[in-house]
Structure formats: structure tokens, C-alpha cells
PQR file with spaces between the fields and no chain letter, atoms N, CA, C, O and H, PARSE charges and radii, in Angstrom:
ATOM       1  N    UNK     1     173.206   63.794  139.460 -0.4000 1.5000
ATOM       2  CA   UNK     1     171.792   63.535  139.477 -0.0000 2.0000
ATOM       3  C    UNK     1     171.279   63.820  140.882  0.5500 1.7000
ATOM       4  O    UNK     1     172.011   63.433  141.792 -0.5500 1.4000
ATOM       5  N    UNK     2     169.994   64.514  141.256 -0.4000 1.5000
ATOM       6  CA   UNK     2     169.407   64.867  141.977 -0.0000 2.0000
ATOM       7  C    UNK     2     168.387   64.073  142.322  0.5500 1.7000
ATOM       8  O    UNK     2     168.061   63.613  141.228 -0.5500 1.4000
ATOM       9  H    UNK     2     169.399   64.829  140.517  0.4000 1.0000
ATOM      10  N    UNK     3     167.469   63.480  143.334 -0.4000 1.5000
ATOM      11  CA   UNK     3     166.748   62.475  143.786 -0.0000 2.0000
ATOM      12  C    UNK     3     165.983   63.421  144.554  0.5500 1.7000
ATOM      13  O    UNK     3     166.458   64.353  145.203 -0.5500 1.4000
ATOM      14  H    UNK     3     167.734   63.854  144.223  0.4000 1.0000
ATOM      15  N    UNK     4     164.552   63.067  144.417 -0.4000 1.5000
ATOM      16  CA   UNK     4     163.269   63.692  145.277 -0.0000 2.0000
ATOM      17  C    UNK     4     162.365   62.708  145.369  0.5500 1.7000
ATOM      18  O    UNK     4     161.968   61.800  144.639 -0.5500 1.4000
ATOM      19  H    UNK     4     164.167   62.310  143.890  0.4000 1.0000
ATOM      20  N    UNK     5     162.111   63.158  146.571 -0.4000 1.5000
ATOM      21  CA   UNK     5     160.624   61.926  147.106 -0.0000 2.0000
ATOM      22  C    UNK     5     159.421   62.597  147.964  0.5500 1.7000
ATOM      23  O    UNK     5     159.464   63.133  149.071 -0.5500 1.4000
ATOM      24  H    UNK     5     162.433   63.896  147.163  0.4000 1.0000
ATOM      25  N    UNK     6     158.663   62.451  147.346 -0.4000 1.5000
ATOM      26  CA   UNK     6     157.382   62.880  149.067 -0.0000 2.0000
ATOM      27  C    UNK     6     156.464   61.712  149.416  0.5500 1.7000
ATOM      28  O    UNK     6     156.246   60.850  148.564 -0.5500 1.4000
ATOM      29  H    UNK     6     158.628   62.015  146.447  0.4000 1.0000
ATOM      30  N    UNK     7     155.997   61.656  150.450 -0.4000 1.5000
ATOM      31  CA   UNK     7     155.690   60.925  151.530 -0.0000 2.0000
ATOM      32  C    UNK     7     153.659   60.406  150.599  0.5500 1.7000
ATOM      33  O    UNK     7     152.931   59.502  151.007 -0.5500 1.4000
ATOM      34  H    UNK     7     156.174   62.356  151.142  0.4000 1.0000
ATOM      35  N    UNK     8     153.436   61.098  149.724 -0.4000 1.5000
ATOM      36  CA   UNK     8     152.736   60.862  149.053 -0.0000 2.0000
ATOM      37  C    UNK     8     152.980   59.606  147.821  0.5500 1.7000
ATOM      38  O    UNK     8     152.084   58.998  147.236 -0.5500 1.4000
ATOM      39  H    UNK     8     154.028   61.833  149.392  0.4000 1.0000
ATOM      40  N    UNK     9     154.130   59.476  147.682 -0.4000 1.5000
ATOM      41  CA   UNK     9     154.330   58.308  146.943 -0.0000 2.0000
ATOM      42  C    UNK     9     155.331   59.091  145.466  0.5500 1.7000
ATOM      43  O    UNK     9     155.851   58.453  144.551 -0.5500 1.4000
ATOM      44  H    UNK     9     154.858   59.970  148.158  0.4000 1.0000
ATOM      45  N    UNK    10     155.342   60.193  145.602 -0.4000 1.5000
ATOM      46  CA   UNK    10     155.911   60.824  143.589 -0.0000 2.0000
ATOM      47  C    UNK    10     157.108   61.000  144.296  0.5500 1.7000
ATOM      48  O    UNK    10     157.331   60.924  145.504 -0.5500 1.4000
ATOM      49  H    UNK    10     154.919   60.711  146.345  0.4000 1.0000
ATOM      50  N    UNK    11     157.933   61.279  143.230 -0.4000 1.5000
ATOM      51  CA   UNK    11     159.187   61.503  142.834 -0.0000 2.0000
ATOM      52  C    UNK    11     160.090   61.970  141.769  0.5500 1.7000
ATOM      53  O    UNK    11     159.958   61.411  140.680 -0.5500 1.4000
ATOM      54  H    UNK    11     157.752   61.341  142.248  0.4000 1.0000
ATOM      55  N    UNK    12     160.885   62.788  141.867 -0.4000 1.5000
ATOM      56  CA   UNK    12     161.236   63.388  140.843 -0.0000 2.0000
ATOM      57  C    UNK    12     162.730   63.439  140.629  0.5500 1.7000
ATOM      58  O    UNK    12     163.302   64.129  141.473 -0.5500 1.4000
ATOM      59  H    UNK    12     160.992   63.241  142.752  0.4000 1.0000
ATOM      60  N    UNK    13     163.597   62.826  139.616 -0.4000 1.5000
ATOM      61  CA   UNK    13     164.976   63.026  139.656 -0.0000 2.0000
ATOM      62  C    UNK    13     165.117   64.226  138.506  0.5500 1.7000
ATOM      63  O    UNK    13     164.289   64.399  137.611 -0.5500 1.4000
ATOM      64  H    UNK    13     163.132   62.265  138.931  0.4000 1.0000
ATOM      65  N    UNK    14     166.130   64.892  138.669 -0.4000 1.5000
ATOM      66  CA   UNK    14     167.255   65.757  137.853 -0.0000 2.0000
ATOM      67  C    UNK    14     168.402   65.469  137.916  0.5500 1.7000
ATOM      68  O    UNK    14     169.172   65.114  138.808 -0.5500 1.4000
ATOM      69  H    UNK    14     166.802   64.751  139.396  0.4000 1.0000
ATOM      70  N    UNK    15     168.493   65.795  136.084 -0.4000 1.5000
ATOM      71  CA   UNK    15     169.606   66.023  135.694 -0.0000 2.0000
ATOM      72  C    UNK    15     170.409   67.017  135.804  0.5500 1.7000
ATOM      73  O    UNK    15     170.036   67.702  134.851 -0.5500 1.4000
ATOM      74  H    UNK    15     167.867   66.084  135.359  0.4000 1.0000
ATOM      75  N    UNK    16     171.136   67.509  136.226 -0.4000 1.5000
ATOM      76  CA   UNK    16     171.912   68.921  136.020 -0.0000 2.0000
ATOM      77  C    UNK    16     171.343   69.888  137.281  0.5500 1.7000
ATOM      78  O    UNK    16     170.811   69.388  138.272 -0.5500 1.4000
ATOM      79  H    UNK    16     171.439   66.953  137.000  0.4000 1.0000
ATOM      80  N    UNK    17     171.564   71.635  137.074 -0.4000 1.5000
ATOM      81  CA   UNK    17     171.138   72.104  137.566 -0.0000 2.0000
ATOM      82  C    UNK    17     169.643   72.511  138.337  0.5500 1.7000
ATOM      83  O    UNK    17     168.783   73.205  137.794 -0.5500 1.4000
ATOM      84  H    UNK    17     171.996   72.042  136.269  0.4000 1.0000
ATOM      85  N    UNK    18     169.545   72.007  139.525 -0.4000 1.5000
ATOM      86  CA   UNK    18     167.842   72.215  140.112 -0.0000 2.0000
ATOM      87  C    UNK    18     167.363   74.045  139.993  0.5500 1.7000
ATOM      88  O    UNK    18     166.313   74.619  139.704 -0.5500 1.4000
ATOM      89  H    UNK    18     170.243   71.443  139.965  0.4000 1.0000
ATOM      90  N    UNK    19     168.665   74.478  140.361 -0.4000 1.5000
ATOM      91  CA   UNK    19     168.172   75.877  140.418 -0.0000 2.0000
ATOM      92  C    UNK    19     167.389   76.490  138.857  0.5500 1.7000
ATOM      93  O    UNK    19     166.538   77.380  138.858 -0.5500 1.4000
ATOM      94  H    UNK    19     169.518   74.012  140.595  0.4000 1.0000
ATOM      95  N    UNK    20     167.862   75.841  137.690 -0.4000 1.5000
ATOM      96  CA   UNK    20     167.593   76.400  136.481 -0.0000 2.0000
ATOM      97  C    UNK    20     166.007   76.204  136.803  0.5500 1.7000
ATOM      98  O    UNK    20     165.313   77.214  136.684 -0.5500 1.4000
ATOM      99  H    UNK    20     168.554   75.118  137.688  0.4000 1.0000
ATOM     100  N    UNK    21     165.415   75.067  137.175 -0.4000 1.5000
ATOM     101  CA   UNK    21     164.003   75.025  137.155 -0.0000 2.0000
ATOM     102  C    UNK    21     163.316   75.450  137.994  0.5500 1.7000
ATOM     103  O    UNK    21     162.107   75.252  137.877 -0.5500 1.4000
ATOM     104  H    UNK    21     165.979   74.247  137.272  0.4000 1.0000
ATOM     105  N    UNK    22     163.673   75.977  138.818 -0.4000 1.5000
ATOM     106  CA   UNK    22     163.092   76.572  140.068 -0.0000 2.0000
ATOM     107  C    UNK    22     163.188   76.409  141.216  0.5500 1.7000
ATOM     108  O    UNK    22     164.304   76.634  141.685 -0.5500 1.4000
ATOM     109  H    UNK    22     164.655   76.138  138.913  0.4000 1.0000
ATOM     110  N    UNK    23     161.888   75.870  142.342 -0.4000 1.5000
ATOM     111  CA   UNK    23     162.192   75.485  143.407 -0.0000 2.0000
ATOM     112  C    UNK    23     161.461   73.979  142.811  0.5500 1.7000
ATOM     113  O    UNK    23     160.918   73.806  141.720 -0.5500 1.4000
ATOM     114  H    UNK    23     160.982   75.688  141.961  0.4000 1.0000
ATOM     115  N    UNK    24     161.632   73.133  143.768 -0.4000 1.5000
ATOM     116  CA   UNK    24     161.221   71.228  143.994 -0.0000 2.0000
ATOM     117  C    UNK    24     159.895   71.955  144.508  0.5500 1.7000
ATOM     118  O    UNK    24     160.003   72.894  145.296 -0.5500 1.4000
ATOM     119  H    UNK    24     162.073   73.274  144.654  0.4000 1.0000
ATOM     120  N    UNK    25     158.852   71.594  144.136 -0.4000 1.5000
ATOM     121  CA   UNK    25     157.293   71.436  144.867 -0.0000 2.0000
ATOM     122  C    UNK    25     157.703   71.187  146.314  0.5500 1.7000
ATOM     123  O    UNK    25     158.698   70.539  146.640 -0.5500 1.4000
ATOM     124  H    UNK    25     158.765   70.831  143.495  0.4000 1.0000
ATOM     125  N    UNK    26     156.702   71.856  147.286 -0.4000 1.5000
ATOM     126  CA   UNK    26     156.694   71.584  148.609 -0.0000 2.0000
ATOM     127  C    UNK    26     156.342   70.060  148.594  0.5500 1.7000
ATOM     128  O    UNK    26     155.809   69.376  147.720 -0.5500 1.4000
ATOM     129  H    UNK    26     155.894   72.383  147.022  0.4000 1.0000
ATOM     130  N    UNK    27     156.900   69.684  150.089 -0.4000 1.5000
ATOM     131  CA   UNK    27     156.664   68.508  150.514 -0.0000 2.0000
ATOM     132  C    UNK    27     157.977   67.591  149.787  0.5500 1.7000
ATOM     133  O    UNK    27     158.662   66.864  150.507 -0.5500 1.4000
ATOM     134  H    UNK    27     157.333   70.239  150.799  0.4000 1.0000
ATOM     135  N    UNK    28     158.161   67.670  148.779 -0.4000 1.5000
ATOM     136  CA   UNK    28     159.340   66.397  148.801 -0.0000 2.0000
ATOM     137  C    UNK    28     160.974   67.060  148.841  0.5500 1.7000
ATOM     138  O    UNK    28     161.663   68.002  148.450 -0.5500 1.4000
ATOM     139  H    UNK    28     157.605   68.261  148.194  0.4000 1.0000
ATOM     140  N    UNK    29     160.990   66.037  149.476 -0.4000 1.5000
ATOM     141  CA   UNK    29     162.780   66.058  150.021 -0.0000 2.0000
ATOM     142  C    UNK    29     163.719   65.309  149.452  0.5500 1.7000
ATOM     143  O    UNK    29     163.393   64.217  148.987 -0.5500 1.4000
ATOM     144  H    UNK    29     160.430   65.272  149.794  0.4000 1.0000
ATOM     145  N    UNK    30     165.014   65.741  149.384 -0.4000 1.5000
ATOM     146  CA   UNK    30     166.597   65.033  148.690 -0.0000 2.0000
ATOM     147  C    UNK    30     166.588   63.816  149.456  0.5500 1.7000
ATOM     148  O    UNK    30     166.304   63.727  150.651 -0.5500 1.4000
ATOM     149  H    UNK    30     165.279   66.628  149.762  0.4000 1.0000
ATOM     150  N    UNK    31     167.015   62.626  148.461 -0.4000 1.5000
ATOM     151  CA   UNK    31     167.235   61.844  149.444 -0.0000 2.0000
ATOM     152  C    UNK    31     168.120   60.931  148.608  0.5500 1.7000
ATOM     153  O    UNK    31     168.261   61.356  147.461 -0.5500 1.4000
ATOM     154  H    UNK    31     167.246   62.698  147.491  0.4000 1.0000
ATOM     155  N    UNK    32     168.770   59.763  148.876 -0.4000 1.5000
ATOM     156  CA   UNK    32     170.284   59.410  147.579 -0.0000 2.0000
ATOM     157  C    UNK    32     169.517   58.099  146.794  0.5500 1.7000
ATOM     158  O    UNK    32     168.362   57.743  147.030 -0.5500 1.4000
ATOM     159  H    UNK    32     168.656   59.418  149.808  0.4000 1.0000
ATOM     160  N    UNK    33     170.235   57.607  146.021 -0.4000 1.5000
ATOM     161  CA   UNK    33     169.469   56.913  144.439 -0.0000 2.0000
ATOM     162  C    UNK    33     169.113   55.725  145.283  0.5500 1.7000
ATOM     163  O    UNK    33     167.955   55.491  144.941 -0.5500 1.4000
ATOM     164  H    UNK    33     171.173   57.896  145.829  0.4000 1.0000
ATOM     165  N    UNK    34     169.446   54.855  146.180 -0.4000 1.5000
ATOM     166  CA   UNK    34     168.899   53.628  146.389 -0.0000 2.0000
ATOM     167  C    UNK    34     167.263   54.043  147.256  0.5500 1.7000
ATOM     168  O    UNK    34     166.274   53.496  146.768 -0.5500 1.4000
ATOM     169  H    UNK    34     170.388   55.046  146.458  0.4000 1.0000
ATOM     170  N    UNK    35     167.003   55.110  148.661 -0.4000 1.5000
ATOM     171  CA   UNK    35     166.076   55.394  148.671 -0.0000 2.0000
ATOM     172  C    UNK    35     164.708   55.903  147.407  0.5500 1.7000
ATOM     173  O    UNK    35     163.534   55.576  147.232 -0.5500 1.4000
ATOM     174  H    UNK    35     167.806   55.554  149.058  0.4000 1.0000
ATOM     175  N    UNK    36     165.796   56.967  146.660 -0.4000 1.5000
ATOM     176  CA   UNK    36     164.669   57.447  145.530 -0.0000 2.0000
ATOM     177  C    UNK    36     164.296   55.956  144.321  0.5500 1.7000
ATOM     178  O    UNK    36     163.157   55.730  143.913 -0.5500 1.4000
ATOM     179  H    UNK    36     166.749   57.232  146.802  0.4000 1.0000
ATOM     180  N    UNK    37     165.422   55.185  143.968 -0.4000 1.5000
ATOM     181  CA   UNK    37     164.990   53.618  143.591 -0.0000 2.0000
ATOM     182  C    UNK    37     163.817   52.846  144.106  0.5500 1.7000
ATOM     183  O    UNK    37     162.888   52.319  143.493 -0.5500 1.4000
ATOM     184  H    UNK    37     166.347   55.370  144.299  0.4000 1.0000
ATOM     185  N    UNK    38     164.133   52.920  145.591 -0.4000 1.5000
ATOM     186  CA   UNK    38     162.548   52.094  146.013 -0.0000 2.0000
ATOM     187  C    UNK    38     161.295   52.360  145.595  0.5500 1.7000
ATOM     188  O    UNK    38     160.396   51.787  144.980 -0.5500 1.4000
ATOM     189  H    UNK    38     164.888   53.349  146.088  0.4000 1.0000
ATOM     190  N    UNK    39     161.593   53.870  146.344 -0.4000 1.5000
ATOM     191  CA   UNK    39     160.375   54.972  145.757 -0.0000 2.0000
ATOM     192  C    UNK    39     159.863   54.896  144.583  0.5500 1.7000
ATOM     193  O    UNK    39     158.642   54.746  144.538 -0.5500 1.4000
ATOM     194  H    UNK    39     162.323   54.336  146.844  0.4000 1.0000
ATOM     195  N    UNK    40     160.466   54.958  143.565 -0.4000 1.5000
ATOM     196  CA   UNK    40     160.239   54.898  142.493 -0.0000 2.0000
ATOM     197  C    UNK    40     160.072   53.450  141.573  0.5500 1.7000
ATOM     198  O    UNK    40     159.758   53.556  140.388 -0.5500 1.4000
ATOM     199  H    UNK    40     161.458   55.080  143.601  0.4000 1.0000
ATOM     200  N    UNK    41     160.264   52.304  142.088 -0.4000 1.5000
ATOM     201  CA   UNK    41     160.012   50.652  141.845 -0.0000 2.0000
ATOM     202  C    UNK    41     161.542   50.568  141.054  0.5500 1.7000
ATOM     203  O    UNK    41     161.493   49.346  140.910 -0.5500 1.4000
ATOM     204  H    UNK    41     160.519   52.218  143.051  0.4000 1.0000
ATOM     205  N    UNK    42     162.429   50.818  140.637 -0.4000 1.5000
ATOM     206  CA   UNK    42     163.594   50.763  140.079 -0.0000 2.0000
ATOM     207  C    UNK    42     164.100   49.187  140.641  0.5500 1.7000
ATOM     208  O    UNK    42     164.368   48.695  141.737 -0.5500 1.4000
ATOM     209  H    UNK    42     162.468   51.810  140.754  0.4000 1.0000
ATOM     210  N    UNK    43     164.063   48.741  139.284 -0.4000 1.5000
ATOM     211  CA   UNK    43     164.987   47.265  140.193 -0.0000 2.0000
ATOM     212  C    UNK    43     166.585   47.281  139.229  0.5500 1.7000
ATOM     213  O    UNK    43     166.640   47.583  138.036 -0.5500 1.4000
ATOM     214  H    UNK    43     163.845   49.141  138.393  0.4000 1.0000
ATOM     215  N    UNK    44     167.668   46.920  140.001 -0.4000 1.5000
ATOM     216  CA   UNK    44     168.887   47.048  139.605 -0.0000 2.0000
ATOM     217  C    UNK    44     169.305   46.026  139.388  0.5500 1.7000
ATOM     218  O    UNK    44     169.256   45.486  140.493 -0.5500 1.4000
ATOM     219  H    UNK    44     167.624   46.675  140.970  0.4000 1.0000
ATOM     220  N    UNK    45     169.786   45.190  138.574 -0.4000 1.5000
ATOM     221  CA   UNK    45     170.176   44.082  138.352 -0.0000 2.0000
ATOM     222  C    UNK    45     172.175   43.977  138.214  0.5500 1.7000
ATOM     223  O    UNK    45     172.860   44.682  137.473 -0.5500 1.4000
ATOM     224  H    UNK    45     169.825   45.629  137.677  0.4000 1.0000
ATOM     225  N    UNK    46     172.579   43.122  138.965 -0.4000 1.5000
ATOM     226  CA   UNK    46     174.149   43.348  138.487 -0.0000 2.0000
ATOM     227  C    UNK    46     174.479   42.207  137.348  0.5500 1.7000
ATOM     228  O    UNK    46     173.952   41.095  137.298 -0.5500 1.4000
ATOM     229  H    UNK    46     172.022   42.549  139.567  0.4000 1.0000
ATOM     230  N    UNK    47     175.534   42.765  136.383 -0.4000 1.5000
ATOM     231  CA   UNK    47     175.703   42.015  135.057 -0.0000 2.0000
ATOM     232  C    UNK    47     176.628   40.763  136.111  0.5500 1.7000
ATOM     233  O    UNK    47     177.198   40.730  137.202 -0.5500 1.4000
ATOM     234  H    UNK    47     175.962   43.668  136.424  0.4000 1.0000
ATOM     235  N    UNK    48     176.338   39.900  135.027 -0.4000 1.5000
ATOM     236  CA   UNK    48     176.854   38.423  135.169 -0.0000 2.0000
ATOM     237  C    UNK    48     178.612   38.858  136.028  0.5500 1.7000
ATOM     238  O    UNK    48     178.847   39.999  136.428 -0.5500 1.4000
ATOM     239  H    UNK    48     175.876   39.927  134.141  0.4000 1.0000
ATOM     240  N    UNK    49     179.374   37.988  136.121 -0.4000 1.5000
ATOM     241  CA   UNK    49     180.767   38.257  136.479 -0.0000 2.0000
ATOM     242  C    UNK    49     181.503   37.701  135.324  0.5500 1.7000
ATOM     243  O    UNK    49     181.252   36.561  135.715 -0.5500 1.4000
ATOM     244  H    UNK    49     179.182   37.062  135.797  0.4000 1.0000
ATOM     245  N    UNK    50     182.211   37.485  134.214 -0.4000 1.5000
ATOM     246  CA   UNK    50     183.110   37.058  133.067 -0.0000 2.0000
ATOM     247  C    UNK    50     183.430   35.885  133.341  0.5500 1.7000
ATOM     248  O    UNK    50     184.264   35.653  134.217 -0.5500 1.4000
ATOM     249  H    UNK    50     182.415   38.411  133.896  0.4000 1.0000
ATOM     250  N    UNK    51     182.931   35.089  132.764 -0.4000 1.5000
ATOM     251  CA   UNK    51     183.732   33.766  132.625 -0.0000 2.0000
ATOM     252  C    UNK    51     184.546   33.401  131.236  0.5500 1.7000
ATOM     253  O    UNK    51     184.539   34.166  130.271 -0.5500 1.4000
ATOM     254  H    UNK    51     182.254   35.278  132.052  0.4000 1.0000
ATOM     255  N    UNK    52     185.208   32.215  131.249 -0.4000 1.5000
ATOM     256  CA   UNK    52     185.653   32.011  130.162 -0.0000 2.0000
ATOM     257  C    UNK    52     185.100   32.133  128.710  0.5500 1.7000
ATOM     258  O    UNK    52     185.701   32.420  127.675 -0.5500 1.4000
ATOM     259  H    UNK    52     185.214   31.594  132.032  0.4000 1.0000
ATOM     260  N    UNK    53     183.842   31.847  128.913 -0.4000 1.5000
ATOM     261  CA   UNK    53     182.823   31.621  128.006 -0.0000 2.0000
ATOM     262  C    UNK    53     181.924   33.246  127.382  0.5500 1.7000
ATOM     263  O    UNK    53     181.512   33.542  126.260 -0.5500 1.4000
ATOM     264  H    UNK    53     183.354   31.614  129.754  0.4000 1.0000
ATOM     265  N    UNK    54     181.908   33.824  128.391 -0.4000 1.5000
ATOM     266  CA   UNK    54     181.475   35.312  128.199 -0.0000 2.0000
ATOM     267  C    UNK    54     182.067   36.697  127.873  0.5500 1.7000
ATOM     268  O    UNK    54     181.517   37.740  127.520 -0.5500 1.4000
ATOM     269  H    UNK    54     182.243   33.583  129.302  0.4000 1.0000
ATOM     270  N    UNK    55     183.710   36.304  128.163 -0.4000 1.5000
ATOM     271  CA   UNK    55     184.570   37.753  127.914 -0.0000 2.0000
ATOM     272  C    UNK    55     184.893   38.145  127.285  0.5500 1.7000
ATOM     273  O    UNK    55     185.472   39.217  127.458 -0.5500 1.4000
ATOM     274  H    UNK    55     184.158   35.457  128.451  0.4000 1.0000
């Protein structure tokens, strides 16, 4: 997965090959999933840890 951001606030991830679609619009740049997360409001939640009761 591919991560894009511009300084305007959008963002754009890909799947797979970028070259198949062309070039990324000027102005936004690669940047890795927890930056493009912010950017994008993404909240990550981690699953519980297993207890006796849950596994």
C-alpha cells in the first residue's frame, strides 16, 4: 500500500501498482500509514489481549 498527503489537507492511498495510474497529482508526497492515518482521521484501535474468558 502506497500513502499520499498534501499540505492542503487530501490524501490518497493505493493499492498495488502507482505507475498503472499515472502520475500522483502535484503537490502531494509519500509518506508511511501512521502519518497518512492522521491525515486522513483513521483511528486504530488494538484488539483486547485473551483472557481466559475470551480465547
Amino acid at each position: 500500500m502506497q500513502y499520499f498527503v498534501n499540505d492542503a489537507g487530501g490524501w490518497i492511498s493505493l493499492s498495488g501498482d502507482a505507475d498503472e495510474f499515472g502520475v500522483i497529482p502535484d503537490g502531494y508526497r509519500e509518506v508511511d500509514e501512521t502519518e497518512f492515518n492522521q491525515a486522513a482521521g483513521v483511528i486504530t484501535i488494538e484488539p483486547p489481549a485473551p483472557t481466559p474468558d475470551n480465547d
